[in-house]
ZASE-695934 format. One record per residue (C-alpha): residue number from 0; x, y, z. Coordinates in nm, 4 decimals. Layout:
! residues N
     k         c1         c2         c3
   NUM          X          Y          Z
...
//
This chain:
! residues 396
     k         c1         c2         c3
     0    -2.7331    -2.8873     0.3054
     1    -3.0475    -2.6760     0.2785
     2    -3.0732    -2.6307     0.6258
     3    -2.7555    -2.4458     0.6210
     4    -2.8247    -2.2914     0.3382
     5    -3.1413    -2.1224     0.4936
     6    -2.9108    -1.9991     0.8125
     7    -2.6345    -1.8366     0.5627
     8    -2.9573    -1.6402     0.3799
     9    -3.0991    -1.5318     0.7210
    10    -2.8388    -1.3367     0.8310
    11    -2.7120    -1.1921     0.4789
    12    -2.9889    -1.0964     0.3663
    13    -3.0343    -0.8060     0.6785
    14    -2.6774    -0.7270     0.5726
    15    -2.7290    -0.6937     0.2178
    16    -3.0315    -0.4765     0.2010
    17    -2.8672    -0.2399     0.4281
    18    -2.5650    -0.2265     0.2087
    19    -2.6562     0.0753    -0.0614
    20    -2.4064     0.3018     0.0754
    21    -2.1604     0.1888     0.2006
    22    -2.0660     0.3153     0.5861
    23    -1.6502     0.4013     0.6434
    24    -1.7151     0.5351     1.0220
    25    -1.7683     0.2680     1.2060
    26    -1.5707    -0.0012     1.3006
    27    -1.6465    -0.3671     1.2842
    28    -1.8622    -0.3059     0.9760
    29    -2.2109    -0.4906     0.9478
    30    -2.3339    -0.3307     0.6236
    31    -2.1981    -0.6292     0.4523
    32    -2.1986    -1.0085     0.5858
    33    -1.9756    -1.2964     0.4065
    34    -2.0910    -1.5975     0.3118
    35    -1.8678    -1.7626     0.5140
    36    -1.5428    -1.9906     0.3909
    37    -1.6910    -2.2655     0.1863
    38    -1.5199    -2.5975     0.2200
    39    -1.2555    -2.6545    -0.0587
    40    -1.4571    -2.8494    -0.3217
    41    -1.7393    -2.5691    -0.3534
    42    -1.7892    -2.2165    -0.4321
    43    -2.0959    -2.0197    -0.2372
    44    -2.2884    -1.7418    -0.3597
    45    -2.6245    -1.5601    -0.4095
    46    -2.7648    -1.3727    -0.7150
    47    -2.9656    -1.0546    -0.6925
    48    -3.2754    -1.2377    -0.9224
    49    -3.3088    -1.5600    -0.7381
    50    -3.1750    -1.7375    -1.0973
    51    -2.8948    -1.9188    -1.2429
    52    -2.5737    -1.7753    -1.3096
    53    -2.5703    -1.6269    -1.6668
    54    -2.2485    -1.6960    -1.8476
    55    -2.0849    -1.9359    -1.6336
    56    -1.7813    -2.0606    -1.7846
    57    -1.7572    -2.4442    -1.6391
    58    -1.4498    -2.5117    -1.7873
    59    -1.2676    -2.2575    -1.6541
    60    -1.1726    -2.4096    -1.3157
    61    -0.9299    -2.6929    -1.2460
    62    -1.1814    -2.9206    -1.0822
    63    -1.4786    -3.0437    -1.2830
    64    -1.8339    -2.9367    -1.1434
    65    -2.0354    -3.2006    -0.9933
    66    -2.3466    -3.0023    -0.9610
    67    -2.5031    -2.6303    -0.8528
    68    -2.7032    -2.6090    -0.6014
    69    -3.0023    -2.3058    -0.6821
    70    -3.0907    -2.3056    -0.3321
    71    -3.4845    -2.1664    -0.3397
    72    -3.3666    -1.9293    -0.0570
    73    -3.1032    -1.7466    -0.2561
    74    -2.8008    -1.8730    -0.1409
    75    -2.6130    -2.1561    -0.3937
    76    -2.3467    -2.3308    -0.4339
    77    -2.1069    -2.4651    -0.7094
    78    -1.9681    -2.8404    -0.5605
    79    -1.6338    -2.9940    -0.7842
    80    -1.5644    -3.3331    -0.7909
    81    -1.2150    -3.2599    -0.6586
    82    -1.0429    -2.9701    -0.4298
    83    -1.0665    -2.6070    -0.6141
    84    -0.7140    -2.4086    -0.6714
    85    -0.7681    -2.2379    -0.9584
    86    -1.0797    -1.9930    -1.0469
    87    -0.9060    -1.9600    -1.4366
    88    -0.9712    -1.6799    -1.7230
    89    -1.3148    -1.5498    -1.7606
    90    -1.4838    -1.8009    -1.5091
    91    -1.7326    -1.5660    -1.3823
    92    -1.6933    -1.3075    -1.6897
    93    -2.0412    -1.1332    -1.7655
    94    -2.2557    -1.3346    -1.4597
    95    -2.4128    -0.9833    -1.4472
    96    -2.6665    -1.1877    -1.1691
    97    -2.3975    -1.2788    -0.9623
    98    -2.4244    -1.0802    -0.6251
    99    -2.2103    -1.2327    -0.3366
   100    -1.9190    -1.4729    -0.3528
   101    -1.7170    -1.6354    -0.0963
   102    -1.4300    -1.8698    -0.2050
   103    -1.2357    -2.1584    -0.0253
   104    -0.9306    -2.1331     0.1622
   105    -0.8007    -2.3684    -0.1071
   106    -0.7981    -2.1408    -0.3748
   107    -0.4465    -2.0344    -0.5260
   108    -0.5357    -1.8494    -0.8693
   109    -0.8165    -1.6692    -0.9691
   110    -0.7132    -1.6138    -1.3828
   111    -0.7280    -1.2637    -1.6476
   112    -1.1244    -1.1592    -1.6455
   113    -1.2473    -1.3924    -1.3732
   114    -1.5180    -1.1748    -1.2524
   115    -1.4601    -0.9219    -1.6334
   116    -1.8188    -0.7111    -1.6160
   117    -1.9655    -0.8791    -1.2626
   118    -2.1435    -0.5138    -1.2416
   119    -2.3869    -0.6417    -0.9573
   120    -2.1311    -0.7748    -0.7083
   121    -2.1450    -0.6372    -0.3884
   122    -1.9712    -0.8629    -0.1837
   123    -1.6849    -1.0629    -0.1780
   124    -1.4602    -1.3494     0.0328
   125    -1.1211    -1.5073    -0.0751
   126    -0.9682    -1.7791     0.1292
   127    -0.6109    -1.7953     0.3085
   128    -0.4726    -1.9522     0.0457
   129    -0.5148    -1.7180    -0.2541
   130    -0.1431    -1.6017    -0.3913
   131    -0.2075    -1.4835    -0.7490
   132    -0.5071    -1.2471    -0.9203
   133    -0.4392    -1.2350    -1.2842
   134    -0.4713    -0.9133    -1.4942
   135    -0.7813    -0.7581    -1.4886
   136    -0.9760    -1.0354    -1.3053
   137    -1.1873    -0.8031    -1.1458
   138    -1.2139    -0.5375    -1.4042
   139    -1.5375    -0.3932    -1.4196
   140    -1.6838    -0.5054    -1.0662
   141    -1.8730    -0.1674    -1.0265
   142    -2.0894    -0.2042    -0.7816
   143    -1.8094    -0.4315    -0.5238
   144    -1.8248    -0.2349    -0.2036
   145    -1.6934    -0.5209     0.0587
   146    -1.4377    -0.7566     0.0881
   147    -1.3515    -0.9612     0.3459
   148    -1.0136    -1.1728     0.3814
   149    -0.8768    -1.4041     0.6530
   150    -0.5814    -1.2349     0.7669
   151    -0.3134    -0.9135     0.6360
   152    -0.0114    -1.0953     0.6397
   153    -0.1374    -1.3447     0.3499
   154    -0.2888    -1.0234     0.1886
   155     0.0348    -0.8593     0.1956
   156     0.2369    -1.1236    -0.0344
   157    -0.0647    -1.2161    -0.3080
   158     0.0539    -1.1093    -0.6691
   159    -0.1635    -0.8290    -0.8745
   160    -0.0799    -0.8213    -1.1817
   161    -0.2435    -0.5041    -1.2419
   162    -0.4836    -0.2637    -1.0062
   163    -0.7933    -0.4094    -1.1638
   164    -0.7080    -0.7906    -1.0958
   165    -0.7846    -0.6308    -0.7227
   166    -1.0997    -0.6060    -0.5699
   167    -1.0043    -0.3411    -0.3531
   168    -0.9749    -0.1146    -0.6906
   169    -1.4113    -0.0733    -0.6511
   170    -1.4859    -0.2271    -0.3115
   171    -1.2635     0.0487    -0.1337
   172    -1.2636    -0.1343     0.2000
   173    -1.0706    -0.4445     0.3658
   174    -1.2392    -0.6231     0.6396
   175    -1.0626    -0.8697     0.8717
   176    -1.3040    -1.0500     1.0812
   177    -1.6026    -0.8574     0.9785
   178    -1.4279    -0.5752     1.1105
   179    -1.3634    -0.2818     0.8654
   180    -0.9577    -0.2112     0.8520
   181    -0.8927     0.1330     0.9477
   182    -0.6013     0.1116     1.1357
   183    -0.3351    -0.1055     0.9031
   184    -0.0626    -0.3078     1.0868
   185     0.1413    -0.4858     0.8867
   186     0.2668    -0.7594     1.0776
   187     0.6330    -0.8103     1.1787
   188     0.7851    -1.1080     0.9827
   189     0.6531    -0.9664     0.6604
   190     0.9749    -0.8285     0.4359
   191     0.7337    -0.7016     0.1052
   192     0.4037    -0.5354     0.0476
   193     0.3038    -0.6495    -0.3217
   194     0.2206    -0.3791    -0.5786
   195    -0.1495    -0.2749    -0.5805
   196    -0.2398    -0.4202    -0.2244
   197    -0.4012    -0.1738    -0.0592
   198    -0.5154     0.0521    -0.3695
   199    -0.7845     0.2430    -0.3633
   200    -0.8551     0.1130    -0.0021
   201    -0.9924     0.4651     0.1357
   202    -1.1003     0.3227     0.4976
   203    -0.7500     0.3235     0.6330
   204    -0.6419     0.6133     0.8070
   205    -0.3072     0.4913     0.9945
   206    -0.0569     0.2535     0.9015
   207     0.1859     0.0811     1.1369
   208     0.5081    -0.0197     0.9930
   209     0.7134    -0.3448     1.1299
   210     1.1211    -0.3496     1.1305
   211     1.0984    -0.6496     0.9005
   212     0.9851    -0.4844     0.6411
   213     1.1823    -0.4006     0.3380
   214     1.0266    -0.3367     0.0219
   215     0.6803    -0.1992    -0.1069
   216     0.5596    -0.2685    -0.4449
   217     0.3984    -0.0104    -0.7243
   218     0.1029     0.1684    -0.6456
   219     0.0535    -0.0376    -0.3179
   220    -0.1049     0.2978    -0.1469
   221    -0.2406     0.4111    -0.4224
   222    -0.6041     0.6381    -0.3975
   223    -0.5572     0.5563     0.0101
   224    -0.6126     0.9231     0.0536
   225    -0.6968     0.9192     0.4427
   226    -0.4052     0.8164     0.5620
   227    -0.2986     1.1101     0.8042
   228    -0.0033     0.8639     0.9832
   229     0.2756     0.6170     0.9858
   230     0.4386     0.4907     1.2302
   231     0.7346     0.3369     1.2813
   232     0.9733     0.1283     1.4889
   233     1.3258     0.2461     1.3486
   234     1.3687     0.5300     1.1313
   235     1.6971     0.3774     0.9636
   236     1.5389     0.0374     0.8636
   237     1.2567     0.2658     0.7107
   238     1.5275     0.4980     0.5416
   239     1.6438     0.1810     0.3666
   240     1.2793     0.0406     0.2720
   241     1.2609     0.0073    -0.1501
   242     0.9714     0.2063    -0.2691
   243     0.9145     0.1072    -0.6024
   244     0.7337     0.4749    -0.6848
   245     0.5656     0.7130    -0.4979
   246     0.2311     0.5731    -0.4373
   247     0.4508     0.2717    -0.2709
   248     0.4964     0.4641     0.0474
   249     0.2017     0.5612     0.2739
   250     0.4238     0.8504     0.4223
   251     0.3294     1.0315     0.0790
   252    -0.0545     1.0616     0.1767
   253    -0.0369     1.1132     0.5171
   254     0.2917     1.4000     0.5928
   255     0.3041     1.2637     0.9540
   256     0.6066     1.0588     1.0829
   257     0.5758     0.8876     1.3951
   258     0.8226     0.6968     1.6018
   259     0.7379     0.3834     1.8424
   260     0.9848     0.3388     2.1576
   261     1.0756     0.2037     2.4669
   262     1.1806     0.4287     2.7271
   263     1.2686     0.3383     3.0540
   264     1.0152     0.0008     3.0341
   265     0.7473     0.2285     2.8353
   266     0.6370     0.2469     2.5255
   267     0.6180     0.5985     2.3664
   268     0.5288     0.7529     2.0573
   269     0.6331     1.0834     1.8945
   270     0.7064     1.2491     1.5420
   271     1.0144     1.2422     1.3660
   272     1.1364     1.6041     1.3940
   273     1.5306     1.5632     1.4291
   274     1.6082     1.2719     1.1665
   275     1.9695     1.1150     1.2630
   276     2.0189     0.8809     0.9807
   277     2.3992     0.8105     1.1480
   278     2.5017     0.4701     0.9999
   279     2.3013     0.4142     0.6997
   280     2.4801     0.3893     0.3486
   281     2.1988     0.4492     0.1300
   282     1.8470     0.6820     0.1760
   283     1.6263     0.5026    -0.0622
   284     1.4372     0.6912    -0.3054
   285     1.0383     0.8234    -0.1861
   286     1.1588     0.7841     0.1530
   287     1.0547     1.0621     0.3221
   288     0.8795     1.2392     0.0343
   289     0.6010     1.4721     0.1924
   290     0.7222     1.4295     0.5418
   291     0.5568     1.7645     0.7292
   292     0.7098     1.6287     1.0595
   293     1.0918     1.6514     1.0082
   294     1.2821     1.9525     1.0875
   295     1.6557     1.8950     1.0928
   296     1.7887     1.5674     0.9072
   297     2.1955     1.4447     1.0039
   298     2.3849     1.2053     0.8300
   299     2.7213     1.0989     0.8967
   300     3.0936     0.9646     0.6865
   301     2.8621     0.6257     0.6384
   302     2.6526     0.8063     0.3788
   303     2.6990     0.7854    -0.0236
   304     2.3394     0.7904    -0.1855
   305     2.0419     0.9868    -0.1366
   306     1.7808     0.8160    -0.3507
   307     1.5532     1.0355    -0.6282
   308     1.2283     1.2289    -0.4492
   309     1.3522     1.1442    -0.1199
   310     1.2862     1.4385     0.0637
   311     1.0726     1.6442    -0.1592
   312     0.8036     1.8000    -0.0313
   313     0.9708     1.8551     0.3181
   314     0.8133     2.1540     0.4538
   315     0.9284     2.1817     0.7937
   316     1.2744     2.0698     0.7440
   317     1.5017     2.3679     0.7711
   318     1.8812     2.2344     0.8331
   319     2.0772     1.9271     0.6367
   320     2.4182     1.7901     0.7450
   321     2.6091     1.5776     0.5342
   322     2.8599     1.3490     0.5749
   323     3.2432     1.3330     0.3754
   324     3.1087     1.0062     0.2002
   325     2.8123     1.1509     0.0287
   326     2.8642     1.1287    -0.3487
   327     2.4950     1.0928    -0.4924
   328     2.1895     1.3173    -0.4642
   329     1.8951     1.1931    -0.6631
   330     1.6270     1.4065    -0.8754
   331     1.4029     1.5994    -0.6698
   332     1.5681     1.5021    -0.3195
   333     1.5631     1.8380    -0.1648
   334     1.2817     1.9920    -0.4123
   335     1.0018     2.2133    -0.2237
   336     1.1486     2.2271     0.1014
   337     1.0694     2.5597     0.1908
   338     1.1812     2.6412     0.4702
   339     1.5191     2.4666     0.4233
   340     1.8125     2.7425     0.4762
   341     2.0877     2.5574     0.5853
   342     2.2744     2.2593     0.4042
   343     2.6069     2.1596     0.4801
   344     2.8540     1.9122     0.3243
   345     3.1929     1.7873     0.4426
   346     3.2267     1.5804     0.1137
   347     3.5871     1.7703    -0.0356
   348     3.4271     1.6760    -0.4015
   349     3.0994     1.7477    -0.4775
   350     2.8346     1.5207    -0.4853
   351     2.6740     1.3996    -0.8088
   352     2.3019     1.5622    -0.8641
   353     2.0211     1.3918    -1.0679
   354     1.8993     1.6825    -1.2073
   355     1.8974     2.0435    -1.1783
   356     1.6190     2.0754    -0.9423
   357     1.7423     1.8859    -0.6371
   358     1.7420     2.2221    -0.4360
   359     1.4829     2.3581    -0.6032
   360     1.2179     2.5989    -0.4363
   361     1.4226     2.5736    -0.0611
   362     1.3862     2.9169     0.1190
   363     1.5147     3.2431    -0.0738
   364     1.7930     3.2588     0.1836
   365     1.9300     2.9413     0.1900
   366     2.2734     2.8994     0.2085
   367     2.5351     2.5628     0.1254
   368     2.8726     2.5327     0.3855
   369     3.1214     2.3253     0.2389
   370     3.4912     2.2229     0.3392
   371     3.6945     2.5835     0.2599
   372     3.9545     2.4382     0.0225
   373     3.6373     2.3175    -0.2006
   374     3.4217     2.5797    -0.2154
   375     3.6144     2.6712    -0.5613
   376     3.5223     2.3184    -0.6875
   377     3.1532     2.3705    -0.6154
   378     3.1444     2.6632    -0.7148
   379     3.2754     2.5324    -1.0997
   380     3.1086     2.2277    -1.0902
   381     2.8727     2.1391    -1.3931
   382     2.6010     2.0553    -1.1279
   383     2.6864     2.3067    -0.8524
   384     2.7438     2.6271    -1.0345
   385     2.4074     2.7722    -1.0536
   386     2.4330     2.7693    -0.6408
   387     2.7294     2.9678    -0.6931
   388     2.6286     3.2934    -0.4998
   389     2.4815     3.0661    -0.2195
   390     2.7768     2.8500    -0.1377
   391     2.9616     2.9338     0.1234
   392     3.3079     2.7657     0.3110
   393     3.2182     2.5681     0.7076
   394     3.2718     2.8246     0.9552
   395     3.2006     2.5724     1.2372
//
């Protein structure tokens, strides 16, 4: 046991002195080492004083500690007498010693204040099998700087219950293999991103988006402020995606829409300038919020909802077509597109707005076209009237 003990300590210990700042250029990452995946009836870690873990809650796991191994050369371990699922409440709360962890694959639940006030982790390792982290179970893990998981896809579906029962809220950095996550593909199968995965994650600077996909929880992108692009396989299974607020969709950090295609046997990839949303019922709400990229966007009959925020912050988009179907425009849809002059709607009554500022802040000369025996009925509509001197009948 000691023998392999010693190995662990040799090579962390080069990684962990060189860890005070932590490095976001490189890619993989050595500033940090794990521990390695402990087998599933012990825990492994070091402390930063060579002593025994202050305020060790033993109770608090659902296996019963056989012994702890205080390892002379740093590196310890916690054996149960049975396999560990569940690291519960306050386990590790106030070990202010405690300096790198690595858990086992076997681990399901780590409880509310597992690591509360840890303030000299640095590193950290969860297993394949984690799938909940409590509220605030890492709240207070200043100094966390690296985390290392098994794989995205399990990453993707594990529960936070808020953005403090994530690591990733201090360490700032995923790493997959030892190698520090920059570019983020989300594997295909995967239909949900849980809220809080990647916050405050501020290595990634791309994110690839799979069709499967078709929800994204709270704050998942949340403080990911690198981002500069997404890209995507199929612009109308992204134009359905849930976004549960803003900070769900990547698209908000980065402004740059890309598309990924076959053409003629090759794969090519381009921004989204003309969107053609032909075919899709409903444009979910965030979708394209802060989309720099898109300069014309056509719908067709098939259209009834445009969701709240959807296309706010458009810049570059200058021309909307809209279907006879549409009957719904959310809050803030069309807000701050600038250089938007040119909307036009074949639906003969007028669509439903969420508030008063859907076309708010579009360019000074921007005009609405709509079906000539209802320009009247815009015109005296409760939502449509203060467009009145802007809304003109289709001359097309």
């Amino acid at each position: 046991m000691k023998s392999i003990f010693r190995l662990l300590y040799a090579i962390a210990a080069v990684a962990l002195v060189a860890c005070s700042e932590p490095d976001y250029g490189s890619t993989p990452d050595t500033t940090i080492t794990s521990l390695g995946t402990p087998s599933n009836n012990e825990i492994w870690f070091t402390t930063v004083d060579g002593r025994e873990l202050r305020s060790l809650n033993r109770d608090a796991f659902n296996a019963k500690i056989e012994h702890i191994d205080y390892s002379e050369y740093g590196i310890c371990a916690i054996r149960f007498e049975g396999e560990l699922t569940t690291i519960g409440d306050n386990a590790f709360s106030g070990c202010h010693n405690l300096f790198n962890l690595s858990l086992p694959n076997s681990v399901k639940e780590i409880g509310e204040r597992a690591f509360y006030d840890c303030i000299n982790m640095e590193s950290l390792t969860l297993g394949s099998g984690l799938s909940l982290c409590k509220n605030m179970a890492f709240s207070g893990c200043y100094s966390l700087n690296s985390l290392h998981i098994p794989a995205i896809y399990n990453w993707c579906t594990i529960t936070f219950e808020s953005d403090t029962a994530n690591p990733l809220y201090y360490a700032c950095r995923l790493l997959v293999n030892k190698s520090k996550i920059e570019e983020l593909n989300i594997p295909e199968g995967i239909e949900s991103i849980s809220s809080y995965a990647f916050y405050n994650n501020s290595s990634i600077t791309s994110v690839n988006i799979p069709t499967s996909l078709k929800s994204i929880g709270r704050n998942a992108f949340t403080g990911c402020d690198y981002i500069e692009k997404v890209t995507i396989r199929n612009v109308k299974r992204w134009s359905e995606i849930e976004f549960e607020n803003q900070e769900s969709n990547p698209l908000s950090i980065a402004g740059k829409l890309l598309l990924k295609k076959m053409i003629d046997g090759e794969e090519t990839i381009s921004e989204v300038r003309e969107l053609d949303l032909s075919g899709v019922t409903n444009i979910t709400s965030y979708a394209f919020i802060n989309c720099t990229t898109i300069e014309s966007l056509t719908t067709d009959n098939t259209l009834t909802t445009i969701g709240n925020d959807t296309f706010r912050n458009c810049t570059s988009l200058t021309e909307v077509l809209l279907g006879e179907g549409i009957n719904n425009i959310g809050k803030h849809s069309f807000m701050n597109c600038k250089a938007l002059t040119r909307v036009t709607c074949y639906a003969p009554q007028p669509p439903y707005l969420g508030n008063s500022d859907v076309f708010s802040y579009n360019n000074e000369n921007r005009k609405f076209y709509v079906p000539s025996d209802a320009v009247a009925t815009y015109k005296s509509d409760k939502h449509w009237k203060k467009y009145d001197s802007s809304i003109e009948e289709i001359n097309d």
